[in-house]
C-alpha positions as CSV (number, residue, x, y, z in Angstrom):
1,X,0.0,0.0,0.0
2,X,1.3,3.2,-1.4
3,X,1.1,6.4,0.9
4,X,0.7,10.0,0.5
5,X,2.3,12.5,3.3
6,X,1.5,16.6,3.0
7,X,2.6,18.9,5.4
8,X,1.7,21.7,4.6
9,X,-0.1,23.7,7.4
10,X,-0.5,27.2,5.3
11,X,-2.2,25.1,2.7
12,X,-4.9,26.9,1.9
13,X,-6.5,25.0,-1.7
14,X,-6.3,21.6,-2.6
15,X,-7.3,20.3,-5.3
16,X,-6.9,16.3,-5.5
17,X,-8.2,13.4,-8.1
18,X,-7.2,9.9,-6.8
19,X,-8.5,6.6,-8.0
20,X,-5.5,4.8,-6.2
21,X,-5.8,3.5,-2.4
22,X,-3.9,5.5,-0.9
23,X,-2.7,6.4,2.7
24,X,-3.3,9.9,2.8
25,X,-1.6,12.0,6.1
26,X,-2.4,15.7,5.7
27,X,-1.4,18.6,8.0
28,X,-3.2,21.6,6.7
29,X,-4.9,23.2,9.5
30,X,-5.0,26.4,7.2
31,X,-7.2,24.7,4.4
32,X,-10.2,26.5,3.0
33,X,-11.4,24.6,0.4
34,X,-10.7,21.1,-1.1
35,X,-11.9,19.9,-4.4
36,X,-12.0,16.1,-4.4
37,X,-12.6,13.6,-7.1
38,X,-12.7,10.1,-5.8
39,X,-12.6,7.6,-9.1
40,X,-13.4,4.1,-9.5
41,X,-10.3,2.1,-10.6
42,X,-11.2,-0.7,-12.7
43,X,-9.1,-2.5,-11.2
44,X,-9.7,-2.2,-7.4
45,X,-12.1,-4.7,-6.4
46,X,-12.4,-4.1,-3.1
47,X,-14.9,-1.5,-2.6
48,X,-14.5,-1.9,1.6
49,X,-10.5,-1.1,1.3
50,X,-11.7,1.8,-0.9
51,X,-14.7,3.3,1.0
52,X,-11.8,2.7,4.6
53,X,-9.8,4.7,2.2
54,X,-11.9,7.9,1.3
55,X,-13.3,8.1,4.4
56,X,-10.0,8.3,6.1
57,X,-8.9,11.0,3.4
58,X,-12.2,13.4,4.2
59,X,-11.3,12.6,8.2
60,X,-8.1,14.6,7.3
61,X,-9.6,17.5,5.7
62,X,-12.6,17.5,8.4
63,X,-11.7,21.4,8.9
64,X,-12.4,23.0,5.6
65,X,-14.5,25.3,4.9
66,X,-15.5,24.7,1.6
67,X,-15.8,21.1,0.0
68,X,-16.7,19.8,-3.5
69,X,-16.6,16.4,-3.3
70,X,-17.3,14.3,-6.4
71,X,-17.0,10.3,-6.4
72,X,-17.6,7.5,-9.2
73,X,-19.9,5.8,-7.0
74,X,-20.6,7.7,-3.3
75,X,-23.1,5.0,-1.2
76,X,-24.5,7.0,2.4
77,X,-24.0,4.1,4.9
78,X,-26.8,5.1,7.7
């Protein structure tokens, strides 16, 4: 499993498209807005590694104040 590090905590736009699982860690406690495009790999058949993925990704930008978030397929688990 491939991972991702930013620190950068005057970050204050990010713009990311990701169809790889990633381990994302993210310092930006400066960030305003986050565009985020979440695609569907063809070959990732584990949509369970995938959803643990994302959701960890949008933990990390939990402080932003602006989000467009955008997915291939985006299921609300109640």
């Amino acid at each position: 499993m491939s991972s991702v590090c930013i620190d950068a905590p005057k970050l204050e736009s990010l713009d990311l498209e990701t169809g790889a699982l990633l381990n994302f860690s993210l310092d930006a406690r400066s960030l305003i807005s986050a565009n985020i495009h979440l695609r569907d790999n063809r070959f990732q058949v584990n949509r369970a590694s995938f959803a643990k993925h994302a959701t960890a990704l949008l933990a990390e930008i939990s402080n932003v104040k602006n989000l467009s978030l955008s997915a291939s397929h985006l299921e609300v688990i109640k």
